[in-house]
N, C-alpha and C positions, 0 to 999 in steps of 0.2 A: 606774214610768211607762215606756213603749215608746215607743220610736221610731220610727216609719216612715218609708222611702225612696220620694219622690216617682218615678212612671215617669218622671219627665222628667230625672232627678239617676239613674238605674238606667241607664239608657241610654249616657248617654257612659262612665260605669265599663266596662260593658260591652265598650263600642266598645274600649276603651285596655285591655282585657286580652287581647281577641284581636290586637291590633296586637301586642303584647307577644308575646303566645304564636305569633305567625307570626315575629318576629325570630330567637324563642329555638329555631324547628323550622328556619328560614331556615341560620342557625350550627349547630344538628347535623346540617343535610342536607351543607354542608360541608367539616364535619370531614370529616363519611364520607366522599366523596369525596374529597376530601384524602387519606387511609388508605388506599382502594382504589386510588387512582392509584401510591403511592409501594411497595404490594404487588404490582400489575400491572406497572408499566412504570420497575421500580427502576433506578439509574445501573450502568451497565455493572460495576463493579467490586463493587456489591453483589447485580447478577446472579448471579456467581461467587460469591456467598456468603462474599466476602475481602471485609475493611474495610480502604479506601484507605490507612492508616496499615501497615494490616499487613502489605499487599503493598505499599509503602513498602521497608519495614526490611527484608524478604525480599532485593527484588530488591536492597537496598544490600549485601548478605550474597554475594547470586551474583556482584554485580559487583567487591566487595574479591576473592573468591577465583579469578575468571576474568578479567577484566579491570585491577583496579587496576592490576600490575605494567608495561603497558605508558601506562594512562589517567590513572594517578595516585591514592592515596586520594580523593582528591574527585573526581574526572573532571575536576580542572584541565589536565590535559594533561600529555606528557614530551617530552623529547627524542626520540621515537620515534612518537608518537602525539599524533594533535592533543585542544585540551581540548574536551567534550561539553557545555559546562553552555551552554544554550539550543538545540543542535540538534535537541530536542522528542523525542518518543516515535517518531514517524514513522521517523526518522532509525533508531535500534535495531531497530526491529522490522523494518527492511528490511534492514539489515547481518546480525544475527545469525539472521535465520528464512532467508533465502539462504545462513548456512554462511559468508558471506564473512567474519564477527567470529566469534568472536577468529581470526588469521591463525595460521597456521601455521608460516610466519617470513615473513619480513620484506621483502617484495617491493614491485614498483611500482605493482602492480593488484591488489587483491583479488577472487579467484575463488570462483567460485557452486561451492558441496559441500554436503554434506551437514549440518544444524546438530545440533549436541552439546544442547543444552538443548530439552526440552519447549515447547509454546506457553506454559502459565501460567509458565513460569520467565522465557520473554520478555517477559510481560507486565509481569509484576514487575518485571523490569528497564527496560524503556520507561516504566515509573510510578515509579522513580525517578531517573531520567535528565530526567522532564518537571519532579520536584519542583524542581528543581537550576535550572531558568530557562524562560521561557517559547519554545516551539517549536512546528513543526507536528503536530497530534494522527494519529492513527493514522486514517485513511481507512475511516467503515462505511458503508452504503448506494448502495455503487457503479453505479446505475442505466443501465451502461452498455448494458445489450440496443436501448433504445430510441434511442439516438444516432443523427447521421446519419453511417454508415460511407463515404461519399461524402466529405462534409466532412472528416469524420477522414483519409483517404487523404491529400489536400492539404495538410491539417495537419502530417501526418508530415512529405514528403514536405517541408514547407515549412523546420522546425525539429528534424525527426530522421532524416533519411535522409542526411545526411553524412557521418556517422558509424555509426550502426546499419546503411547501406544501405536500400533503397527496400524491399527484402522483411524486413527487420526480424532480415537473418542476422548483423549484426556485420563488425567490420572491424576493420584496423591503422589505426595512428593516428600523429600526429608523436612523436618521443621515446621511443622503446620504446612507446605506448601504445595500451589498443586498448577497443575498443567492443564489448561482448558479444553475442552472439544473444541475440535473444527470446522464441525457440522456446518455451522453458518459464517464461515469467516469466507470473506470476498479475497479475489489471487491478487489485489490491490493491500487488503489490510497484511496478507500472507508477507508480500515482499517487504513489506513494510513490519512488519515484526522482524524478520530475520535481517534486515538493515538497524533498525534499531534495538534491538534485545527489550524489549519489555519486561517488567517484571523479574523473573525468575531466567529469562532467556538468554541465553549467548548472545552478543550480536556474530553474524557469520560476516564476514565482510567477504570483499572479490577475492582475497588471497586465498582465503578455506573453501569460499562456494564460490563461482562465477555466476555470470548475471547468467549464463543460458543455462547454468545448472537450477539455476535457483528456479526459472521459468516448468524446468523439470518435474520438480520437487512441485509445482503450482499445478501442473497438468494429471499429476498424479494425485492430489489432497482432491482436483476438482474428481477425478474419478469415483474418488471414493463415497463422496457428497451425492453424486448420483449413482452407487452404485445398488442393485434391486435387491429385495431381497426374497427370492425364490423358495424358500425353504417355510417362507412363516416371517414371524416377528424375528428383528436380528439381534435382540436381547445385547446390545449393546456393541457388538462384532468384539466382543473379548474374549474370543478362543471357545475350545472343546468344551472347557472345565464349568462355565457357565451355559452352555447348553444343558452338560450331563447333569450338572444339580436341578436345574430346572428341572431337566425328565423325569430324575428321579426322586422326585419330591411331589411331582405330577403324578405320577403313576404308584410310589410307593403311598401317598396320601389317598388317592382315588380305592386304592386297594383296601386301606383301613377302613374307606367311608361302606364302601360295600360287604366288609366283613362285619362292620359294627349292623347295619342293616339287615344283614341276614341273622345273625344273632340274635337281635331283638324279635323279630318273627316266627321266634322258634322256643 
């Protein structure tokens, strides 16, 4: 005996398997995308083709053999060196890719040289330095072209010309200390000093400067780096008062050389 299915009883079956079959095309449309996102636009660290654990245990490896002895096995800190656990990756990547980490001995300022380790060596090492507590991350996407360099000038001019100087040459400072030129600092080590205060520095954090002022403040330092100098040598860009000795030391000296000459002739 056979059974047959009413068109009125076929119908809603129907309906509830293409419902069915659009959730189940719904979920592997997706996945796939899911899969194509985390193949295209993977996390910084598995861009490099290093799994964060393993450039972990690297950088713990470069830091016991170049750093511990002044930082500490753990980066607790010594009597010599203060301790890193929360000064964030930022903080590494700006000391050791300037040369200023590890110091050479044991001064009051650490100076911009040359740095001993590779970028990925540093990376390693700022990826274990970040594991150790939470701190400010490493600065990408630094949009500063479009900034207003106007702004930025003010900015400076407001919170870092007392010390860097208004052309961004560096100075002497109270206590032996002193404030670096510019000239070669990248808008990458910039942001990254004023997040982490180096040395002598404030840190500025979002409350005092925002990130698009800080981008500001980057679009204006790069101004000045390339800025020309039409007049001649810019003897430093530190005002009048060093031009005018200049000249007049130039010209008051030139004047002696030619009086002394004409004297002797006679």
């Amino acid at each position: 005996m056979s059974t047959t299915v009413a068109p009125e009883e076929a119908t809603p079956r129907r309906s509830r398997r293409r419902v069915l079959a659009n959730i189940a095309i719904l979920f592997v449309a997706l996945g796939t995308i899911g899969t194509l996102y985390a193949a295209i636009a993977p996390s910084h660290s598995r861009a490099a083709g290093i799994d964060p654990q393993t450039q972990i245990q690297e950088g713990r490896a470069i830091f016991l053999q170049g750093c511990s002895s002044c930082h500490g096995l753990n980066a607790e800190g010594g009597t010599t060196a203060p301790s890193l656990i929360g000064v964030g990756a930022a903080a590494v990547d700006f000391q050791v890719g300037t040369g200023r980490m590890p110091l050479a001995t044991h001064t009051a300022e650490a100076l911009r040289k040359d740095t001993r380790y590779t970028p990925e060596q540093i990376e390693a090492m700022a990826a274990y330095i970040a594991s150790l507590g939470p701190g400010p991350a490493i600065p990408e996407n630094l949009d500063y072209q479009n900034a207003d360099v106007a702004y930025g000038g003010a900015l400076f001019r407001t919170n870092c010309a007392q010390c860097h100087n208004f052309a961004g040459s560096g100075g002497a400072l109270t206590y032996g200390k002193f404030a670096p030129s510019l000239s070669k600092a990248t808008p990458k080590e910039i942001y990254e000093a004023m997040i982490t205060g180096p040395e002598s520095m404030p840190v500025f954090g979002n409350d005092q400067i925002s990130p698009s002022q800080k981008l500001a403040i980057i679009a204006y330092i790069h101004t000045l780096q390339n800025l020309p100098n039409p007049g001649g040598a810019g003897l430093g860009r530190i005002g009048p008062v060093s031009e005018t000795t200049v000249a007049w030391l130039v010209g008051i000296g030139g004047l002696v050389i030619v009086t002394m000459w004409i004297g002797s002739r006679v």
